[in-house]
C-alpha positions as CSV (number, residue, x, y, z in Angstrom):
1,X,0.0,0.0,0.0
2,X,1.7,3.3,-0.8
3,X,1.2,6.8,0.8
4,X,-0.3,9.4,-0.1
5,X,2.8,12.2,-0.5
6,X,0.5,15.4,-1.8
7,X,-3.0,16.3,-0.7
8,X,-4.7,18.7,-3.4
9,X,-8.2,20.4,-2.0
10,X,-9.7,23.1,-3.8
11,X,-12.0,25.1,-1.6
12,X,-15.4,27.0,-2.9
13,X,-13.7,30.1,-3.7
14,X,-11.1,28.6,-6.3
15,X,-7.8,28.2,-3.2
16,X,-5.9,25.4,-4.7
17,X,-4.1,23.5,-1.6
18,X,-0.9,21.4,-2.6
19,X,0.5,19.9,0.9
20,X,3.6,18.1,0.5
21,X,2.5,15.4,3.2
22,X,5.4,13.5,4.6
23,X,6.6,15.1,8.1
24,X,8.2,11.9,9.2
25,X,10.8,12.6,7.2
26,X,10.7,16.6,7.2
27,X,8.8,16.5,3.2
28,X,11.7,15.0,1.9
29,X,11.0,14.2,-1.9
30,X,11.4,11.7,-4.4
31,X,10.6,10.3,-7.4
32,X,7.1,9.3,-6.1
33,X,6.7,12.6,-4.3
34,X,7.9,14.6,-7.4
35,X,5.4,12.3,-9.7
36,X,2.5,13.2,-6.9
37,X,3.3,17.2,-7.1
38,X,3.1,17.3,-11.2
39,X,0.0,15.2,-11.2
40,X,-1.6,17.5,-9.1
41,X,-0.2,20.3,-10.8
42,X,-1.8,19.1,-14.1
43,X,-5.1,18.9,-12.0
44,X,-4.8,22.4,-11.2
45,X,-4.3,23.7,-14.3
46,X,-7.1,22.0,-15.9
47,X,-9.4,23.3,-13.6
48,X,-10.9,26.1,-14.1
49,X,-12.1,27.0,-10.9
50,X,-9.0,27.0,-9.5
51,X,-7.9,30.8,-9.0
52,X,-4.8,30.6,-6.8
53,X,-2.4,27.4,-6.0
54,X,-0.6,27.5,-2.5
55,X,2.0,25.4,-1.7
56,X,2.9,24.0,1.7
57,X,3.8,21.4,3.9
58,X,2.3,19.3,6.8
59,X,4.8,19.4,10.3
60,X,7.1,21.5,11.5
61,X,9.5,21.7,8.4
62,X,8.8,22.8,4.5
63,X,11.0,20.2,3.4
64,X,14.5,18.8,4.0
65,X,15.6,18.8,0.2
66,X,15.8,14.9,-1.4
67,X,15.6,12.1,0.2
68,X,18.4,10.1,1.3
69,X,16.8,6.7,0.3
70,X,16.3,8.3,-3.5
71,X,19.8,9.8,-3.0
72,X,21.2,6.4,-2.5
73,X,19.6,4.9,-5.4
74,X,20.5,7.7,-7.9
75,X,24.1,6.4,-6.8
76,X,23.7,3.2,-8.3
77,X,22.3,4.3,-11.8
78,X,24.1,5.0,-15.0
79,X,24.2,8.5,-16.6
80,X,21.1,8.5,-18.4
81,X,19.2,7.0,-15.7
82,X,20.4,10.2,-14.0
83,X,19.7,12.1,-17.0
84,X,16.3,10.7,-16.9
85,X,15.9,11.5,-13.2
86,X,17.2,15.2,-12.9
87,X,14.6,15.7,-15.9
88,X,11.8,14.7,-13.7
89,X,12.7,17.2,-11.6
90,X,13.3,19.7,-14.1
91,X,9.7,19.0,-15.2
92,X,8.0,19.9,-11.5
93,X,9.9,23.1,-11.8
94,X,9.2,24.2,-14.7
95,X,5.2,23.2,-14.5
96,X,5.1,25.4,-11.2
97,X,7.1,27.8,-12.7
98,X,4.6,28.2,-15.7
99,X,1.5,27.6,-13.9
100,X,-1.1,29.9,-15.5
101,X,-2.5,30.8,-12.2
102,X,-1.0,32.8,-9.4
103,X,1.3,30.6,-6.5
104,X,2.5,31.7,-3.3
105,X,5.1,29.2,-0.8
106,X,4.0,28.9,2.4
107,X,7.5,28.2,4.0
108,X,7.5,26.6,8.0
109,X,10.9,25.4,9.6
110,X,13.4,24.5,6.9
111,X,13.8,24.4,3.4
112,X,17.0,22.6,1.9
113,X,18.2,21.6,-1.4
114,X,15.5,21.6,-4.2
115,X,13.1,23.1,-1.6
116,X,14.6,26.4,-2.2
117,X,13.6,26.4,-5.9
118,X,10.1,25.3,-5.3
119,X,10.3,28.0,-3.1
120,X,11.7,30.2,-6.1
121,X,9.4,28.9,-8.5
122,X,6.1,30.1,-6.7
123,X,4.8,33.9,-7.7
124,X,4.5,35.0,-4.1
125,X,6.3,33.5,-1.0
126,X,5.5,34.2,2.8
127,X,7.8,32.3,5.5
128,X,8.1,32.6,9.5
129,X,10.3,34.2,11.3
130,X,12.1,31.3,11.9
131,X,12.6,29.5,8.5
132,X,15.7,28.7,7.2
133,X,16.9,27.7,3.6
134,X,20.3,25.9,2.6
135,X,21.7,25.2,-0.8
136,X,23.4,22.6,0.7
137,X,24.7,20.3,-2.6
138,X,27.8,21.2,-2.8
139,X,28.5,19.5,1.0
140,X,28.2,16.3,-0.5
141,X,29.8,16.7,-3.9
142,X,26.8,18.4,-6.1
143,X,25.2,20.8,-7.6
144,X,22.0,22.8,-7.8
145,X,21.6,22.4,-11.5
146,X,18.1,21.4,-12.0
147,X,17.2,24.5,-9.9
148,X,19.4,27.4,-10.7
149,X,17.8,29.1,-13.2
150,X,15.1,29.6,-11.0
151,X,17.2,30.2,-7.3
152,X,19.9,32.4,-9.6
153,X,16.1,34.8,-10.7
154,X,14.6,35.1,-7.3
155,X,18.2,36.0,-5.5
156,X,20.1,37.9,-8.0
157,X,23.3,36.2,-9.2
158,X,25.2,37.9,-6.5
159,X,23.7,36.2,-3.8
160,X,23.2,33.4,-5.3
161,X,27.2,33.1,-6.2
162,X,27.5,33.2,-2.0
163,X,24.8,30.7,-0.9
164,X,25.1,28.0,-4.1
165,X,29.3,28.2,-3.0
166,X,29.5,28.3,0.5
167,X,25.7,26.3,1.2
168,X,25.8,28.3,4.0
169,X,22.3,28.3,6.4
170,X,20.1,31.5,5.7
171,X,16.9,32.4,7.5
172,X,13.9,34.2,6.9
173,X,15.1,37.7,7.7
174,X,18.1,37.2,4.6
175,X,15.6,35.2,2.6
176,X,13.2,38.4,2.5
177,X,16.3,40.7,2.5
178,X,17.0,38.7,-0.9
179,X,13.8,38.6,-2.5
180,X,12.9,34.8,-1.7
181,X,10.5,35.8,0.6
182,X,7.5,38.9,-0.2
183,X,6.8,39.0,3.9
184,X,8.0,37.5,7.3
185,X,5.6,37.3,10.0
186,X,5.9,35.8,13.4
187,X,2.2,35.0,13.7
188,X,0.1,32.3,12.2
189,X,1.1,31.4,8.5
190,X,-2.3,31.6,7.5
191,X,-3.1,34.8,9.0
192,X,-1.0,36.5,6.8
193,X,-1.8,35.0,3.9
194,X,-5.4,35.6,3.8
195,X,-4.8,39.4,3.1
196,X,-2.6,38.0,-0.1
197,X,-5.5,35.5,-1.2
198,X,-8.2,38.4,0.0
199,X,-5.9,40.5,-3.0
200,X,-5.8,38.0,-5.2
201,X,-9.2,37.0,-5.3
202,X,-10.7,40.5,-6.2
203,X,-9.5,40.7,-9.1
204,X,-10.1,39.5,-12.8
205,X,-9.9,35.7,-12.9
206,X,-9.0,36.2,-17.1
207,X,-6.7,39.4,-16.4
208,X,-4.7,37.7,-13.5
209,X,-3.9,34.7,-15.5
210,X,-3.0,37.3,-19.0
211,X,-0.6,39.7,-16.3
212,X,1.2,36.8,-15.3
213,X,1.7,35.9,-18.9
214,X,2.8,39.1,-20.0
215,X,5.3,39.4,-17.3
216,X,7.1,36.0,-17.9
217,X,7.0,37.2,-21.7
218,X,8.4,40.9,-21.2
219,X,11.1,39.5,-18.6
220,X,12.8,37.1,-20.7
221,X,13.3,39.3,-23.8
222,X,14.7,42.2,-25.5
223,X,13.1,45.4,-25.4
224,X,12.6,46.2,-28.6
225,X,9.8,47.4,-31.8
226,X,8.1,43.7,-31.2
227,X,7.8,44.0,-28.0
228,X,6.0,47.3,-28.2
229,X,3.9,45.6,-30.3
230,X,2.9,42.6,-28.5
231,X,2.5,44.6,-25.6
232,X,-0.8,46.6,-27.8
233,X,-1.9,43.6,-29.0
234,X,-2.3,41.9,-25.8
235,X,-4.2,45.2,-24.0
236,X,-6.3,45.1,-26.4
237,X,-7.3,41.6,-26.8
238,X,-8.3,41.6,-23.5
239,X,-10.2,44.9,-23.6
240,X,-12.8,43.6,-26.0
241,X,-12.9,40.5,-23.8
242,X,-16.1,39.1,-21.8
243,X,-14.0,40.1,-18.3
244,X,-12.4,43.2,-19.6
245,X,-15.7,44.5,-21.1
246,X,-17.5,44.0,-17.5
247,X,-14.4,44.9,-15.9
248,X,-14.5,48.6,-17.8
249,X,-18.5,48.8,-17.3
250,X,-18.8,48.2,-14.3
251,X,-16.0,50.5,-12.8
252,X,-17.9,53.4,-14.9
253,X,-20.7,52.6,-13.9
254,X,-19.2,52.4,-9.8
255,X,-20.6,48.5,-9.3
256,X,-18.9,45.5,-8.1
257,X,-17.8,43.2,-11.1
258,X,-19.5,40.0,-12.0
259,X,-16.5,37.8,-10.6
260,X,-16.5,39.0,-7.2
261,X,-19.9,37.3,-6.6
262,X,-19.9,34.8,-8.7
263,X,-21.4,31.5,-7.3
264,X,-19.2,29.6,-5.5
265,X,-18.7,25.9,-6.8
266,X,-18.8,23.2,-4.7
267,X,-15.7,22.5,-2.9
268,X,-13.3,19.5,-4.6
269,X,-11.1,17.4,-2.8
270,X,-8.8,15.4,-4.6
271,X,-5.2,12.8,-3.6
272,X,-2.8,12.1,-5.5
273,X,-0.7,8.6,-5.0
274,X,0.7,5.8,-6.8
275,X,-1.3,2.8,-6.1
């Protein structure tokens, strides 16, 4: 019988909850936990309720990086099983990465390894005051490959040049100081992120999913005459849109749009394991 490794509920307002759900060993991942978190992933982003994804973890700690069980059997493959491995990985990334919908890291205790660049990969991150985060490969001969490009964005190249050398422990104060974290609070987790979803949530389901679009278009690309360009064409494909057209009406006409009381759907919980 296997576990269940990630819990995926979506509530009645459209709050997609991914829980990486094995605190025995800290949320450690592997290739079945990795498998679990893109299935769910794919569930997400074919449903179109869901408005907002948030990532967390069940226990005290986000997670403790890979697994050393997995570790020891990545030993004993070849290089392309490796190959074939790291590109699993790779995959998870870049599907939270390029989620349509916005993501924010809810980061307890610590978060090691590959845990920073799921961390790094989410839009929005809010940690306690007393997370921590390691890029800790290179203390047993390794690298953060799979996960630079997104670690290297979210800390700058500078700081990234210090952490991915020395894998020296950072905590939340740094992380935020970095850009890794948007806010630190010493409270409840969920208390400050129900101001971010309370955000979120007011605006325009299409437009949120279109800005986050245009931002990862604009911020890997030259600025130049075609940019301009796409730029028009993009304000004004949504403009004559259903959501931009009752977006514009009803702020002239000083009403609450359609999607802010739409009816709710019914709530969905869903697991993903290997059986």
């Amino acid at each position: 019988m296997s576990a269940d490794h990630v819990v995926l509920d979506i509530d009645s307002r459209g709050v997609a909850r991914l829980t990486m759900n094995r605190p025995e060993v800290h949320n450690a991942f592997d290739d079945v936990i990795i498998a679990q978190l893109r299935a769910a992933l794919g569930k997400v982003r074919e449903n179109a309720d869901a408005r907002v994804l948030v990532l967390q973890s069940a226990g005290k700690n986000f997670s403790a990086g890979a697994d050393l069980n997995w570790m020891r059997s990545m030993a004993d493959k070849n290089y392309q099983e490796n190959v074939d491995d790291a590109g699993e990985l790779g995959a998870l990334m870049w599907e939270l990465d390029q989620l349509p919908i916005p993501t924010i890291a809810l980061v307890n205790g610590a978060a090691f390894g590959g845990a920073v660049g799921l961390v790094a990969c989410c839009d929005m991150a809010i940690g306690h005051s007393r997370a921590s985060f390691c890029l800790s490969e290179v203390k047993i001969g390794l690298i953060p490959a799979v996960i630079s490009p997104y670690v290297v964005r979210a800390l700058g190249e500078s700081a990234a040049r210090r952490y991915m050398l020395t894998a020296e422990r950072f905590f939340a104060a740094e992380a935020y100081r970095l850009g890794l974290l948007d806010e630190v609070t010493e409270g409840d987790l969920e208390e400050a992120l129900e101001p971010l979803l309370t955000a979120l949530l007011a605006n325009s389901p299409a437009a949120v999913k279109a800005c986050k679009n245009l931002i990862q278009h604009v911020s890997n690309v030259p600025l130049n005459h075609e940019v301009v360009a796409e730029t028009a064409r993009r304000i004004a494909e949504i403009r004559v849109s259903a959501e931009g057209q009752e977006g514009l009406s009803s702020f002239l006409e000083k009403r609450t749009p359609a999607w802010q009381h739409a009816p709710a759907s019914k709530p969905q919980a869903q697991t993903d394991g290997k059986k």
